[in-house]
Every structure is written in structure tokens, then in C-alpha cells.
N, C-alpha and C positions, 0 to 999 in steps of 0.2 A: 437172326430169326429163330434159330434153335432155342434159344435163351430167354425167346419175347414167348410169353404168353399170347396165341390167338386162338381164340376159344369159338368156336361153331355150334348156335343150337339149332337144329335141323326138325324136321316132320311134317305132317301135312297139315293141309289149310286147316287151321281152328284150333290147331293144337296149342297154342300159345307162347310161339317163337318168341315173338315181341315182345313183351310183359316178362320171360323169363331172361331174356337179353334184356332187359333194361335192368333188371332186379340186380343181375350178375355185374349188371355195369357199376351201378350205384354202390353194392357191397365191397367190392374189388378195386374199384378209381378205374376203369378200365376207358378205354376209348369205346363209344360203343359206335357200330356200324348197322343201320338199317337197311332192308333193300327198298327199292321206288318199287311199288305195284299202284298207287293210286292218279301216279303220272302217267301211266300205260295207257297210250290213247287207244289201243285195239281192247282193254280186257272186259269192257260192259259188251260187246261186239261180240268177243272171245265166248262167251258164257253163253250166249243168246245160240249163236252156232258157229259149234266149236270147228270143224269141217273147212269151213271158208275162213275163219282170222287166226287157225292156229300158227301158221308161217310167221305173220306178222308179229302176235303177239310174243312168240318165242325168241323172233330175234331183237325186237325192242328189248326185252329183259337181259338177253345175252351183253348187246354191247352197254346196256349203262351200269350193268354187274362188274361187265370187264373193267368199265371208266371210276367206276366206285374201288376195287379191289387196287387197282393201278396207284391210284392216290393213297390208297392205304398202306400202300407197303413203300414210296416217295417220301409222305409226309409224315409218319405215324410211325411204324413197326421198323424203317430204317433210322429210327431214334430210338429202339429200344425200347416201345412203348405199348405198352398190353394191349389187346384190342380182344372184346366180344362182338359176335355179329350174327343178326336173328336169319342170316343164312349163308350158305356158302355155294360159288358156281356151280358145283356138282351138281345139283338140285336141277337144272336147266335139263341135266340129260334123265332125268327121269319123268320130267313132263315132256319133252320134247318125242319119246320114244312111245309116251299114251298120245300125242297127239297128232302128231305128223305121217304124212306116208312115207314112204318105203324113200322116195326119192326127194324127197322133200328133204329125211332123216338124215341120208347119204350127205347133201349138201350142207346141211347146217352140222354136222358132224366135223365135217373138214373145216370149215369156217371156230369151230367150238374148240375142235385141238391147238390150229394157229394164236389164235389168244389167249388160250388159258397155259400153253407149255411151260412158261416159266411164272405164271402168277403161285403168287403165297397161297400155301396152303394151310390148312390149321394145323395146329398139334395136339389140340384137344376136340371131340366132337362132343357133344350132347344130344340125345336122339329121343324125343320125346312122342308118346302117342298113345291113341287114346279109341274107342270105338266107336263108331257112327254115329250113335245117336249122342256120344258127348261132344263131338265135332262139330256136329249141326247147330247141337244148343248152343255151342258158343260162337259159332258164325252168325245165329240167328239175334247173340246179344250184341254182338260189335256193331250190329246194321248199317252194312254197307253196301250201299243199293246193287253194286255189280254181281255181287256175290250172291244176290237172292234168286239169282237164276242157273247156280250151282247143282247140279242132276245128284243127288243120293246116288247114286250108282257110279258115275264119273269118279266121286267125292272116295266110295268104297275101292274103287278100283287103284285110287291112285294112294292110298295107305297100306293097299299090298304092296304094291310097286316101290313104296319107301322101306316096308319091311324086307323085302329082296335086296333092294338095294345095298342097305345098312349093312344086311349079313355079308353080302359080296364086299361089300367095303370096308369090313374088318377083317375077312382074311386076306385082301391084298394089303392092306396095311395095321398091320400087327402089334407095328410099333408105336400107333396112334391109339389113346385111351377111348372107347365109348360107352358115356355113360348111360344109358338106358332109364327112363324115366314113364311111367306110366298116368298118364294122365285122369283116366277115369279115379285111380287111389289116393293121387296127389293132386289138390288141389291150391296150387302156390299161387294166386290171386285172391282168393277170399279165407285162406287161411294159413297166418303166420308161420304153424308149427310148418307148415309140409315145406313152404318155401325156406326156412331156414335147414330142415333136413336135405333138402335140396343142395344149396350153399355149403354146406359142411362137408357132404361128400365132395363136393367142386373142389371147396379146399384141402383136404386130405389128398386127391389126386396134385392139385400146383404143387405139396409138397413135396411129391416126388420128385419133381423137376427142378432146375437151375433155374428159375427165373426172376425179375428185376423187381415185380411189384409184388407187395403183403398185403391179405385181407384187411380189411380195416376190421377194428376193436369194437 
């Protein structure tokens, strides 16, 4: 695992996990790893009001994050084999902590340790973001109907919570690179340059490391 490449690009809703996980994938040969949100039978429910389906929809994500990462590290990464992934469990504890109450938190906390204690972790993150009104606009292009009832303020709230987070989560792990990407400058969907400036630093960082796959040419 030390040796495998698993790459983590993280941020809030709009920011363009997916698209830059996929980009990474296709550059790299990597295995790539998406999460299910459009299975989540609670999250059109979720959005509407968040107070009554937040339990549900938190632990629906939890266990098929756990079921997804499970298999990646069985089928994939205990072969030696790169993997990007447009998220990582960690991510559950920062919406879970805007959503949930006090007791609610408590329980799925414990439930959150018990599975993830020995799941793979990345060795690389990517942490991408961008400000409100670039979020929106591109929530507002993807159109997808659950998300049209996403609160501006929810949506604000919880991209500080990822900037908190991010920070706490490079000083406990130090030895884990993050690369910081700002979304509103870089636009790596509708232009080349930024997403190959993007990629370059990617790979400049693998070379630092021991690992099994090369960018492709």
C-alpha cells in the first residue's frame, strides 16, 4: 500500500471532484473510484429537509463508502494497483457533524470508527475549492434535480467546514502531501492549459514517491 498510488480528490459539492478524478484517471491509467450519491434513496428527501433525513442519508453513504473502499483495497490496491477516487470516507465526518445532532453524532461516530479502523487510506490528497457563487454555477450546470434544493448557506457553511477540516488534516498527517487547487483560477474542464497545470504538479508530487505506475506520455 505504501508503494500503490491512492490518490484522493476531496471539496465541496460543485467543486469538481468527479471530472478531475476522472481526468487523473485517464492521464495516469489509474483505477478510478467514484462515490454512489445518485443511489442515495434519502438525498432528494435530504435537501428538501435536511433535520428529518439527515441520519438516514449519512448512514446510507457511510456503509456503501465502507463497501466500495473494502473492495478496493481486496481487488485493486492489494494488486499493486494505482487508484484515484473523487472521494474519501473522511468526508462523511464533515457532513455528518453539519448535519446530525449531538446524539445522533455520538452514534454514528462509533458506528464510523468500527469500519473505517483499518480501511486504506490515501497517500495523496487533492483538495480543491472554489467560492459560492462558482459552486452554485456549477451545481447549477450539472442539473441534477436533488441538488436544486441545495440552501446557499448550507452549501457556504459546509466549504468552511472542508477548509477546517483540510487544515486539521494536514497537521495530523504531515506525511500525507496536499495539494491545494483553487477552483474559481483553474478551470480544468473547459480549459486544457489549467488542467494539464493541474496534472503536472500531480506528477511532480508521484515522483517523489516509490510507486508502481508512470504518467503516460
Amino acid at each position: 500500500m505504501k508503494n500503490t498510488p491512492f490518490i484522493t480528490v476531496e471539496g465541496p459539492i460543485g467543486v469538481g471532484k468527479t471530472s478531475l478524478a476522472k481526468a487523473i484517471s485517464e492521464h495516469f491509467q489509474f483505477t478510478l473510484l467514484k462515490e454512489i450519491v445518485d443511489e442515495n434513496p434519502f438525498i432528494g428527501k435530504f435537501y428538501k429537509n435536511i433535520d428529518e433525513w439527515s441520519f438516514q442519508t449519512e448512514m446510507f453513504f457511510l456503509c456503501n463508502r465502507y463497501k466500495q473502499l473494502e473492495d478496493i483495497e481486496t481487488q485493486i490496491i492489494s494488486d499493486n494497483k494505482a487508484v484515484v477516487a473523487d472521494y474519501h470516507i473522511f468526508k462523511n465526518l464533515i457532513f455528518a457533524q453539519r448535519t446530525l445532532k449531538n446524539r445522533q453524532y455520538d452514534k454514528y461516530l462509533e458506528i464510523f470508527n468500527i469500519l473505517t479502523d483499518d480501511m486504506p487510506r490515501p497517500n495523496m490528497v487533492i483538495y480543491l475549492n472554489a467560492s459560492l457563487d462558482t459552486l452554485l454555477n456549477r451545481i447549477s450546470k450539472r442539473g441534477r434535480d436533488f441538488e436544486k434544493n441545495i440552501s446557499p448557506l448550507y452549501l457556504e457553511q459546509l466549504s468552511l467546514d472542508y477548509r477546517t477540516f483540510m487544515e486539521t488534516y494536514e497537521e495530523q498527517h504531515p506525511d500525507i502531501p496536499v495539494l491545494r487547487f483553487n477552483g474559481d483560477l483553474l478551470d480544468f474542464v473547459e480549459n486544457e492549459k489549467d488542467l494539464t497545470t493541474i496534472l503536472s504538479q500531480i506528477g511532480d508530487e508521484l515522483q517523489k514517491g516509490v510507486y508502481t505506475n508512470e504518467p503516460t506520455k
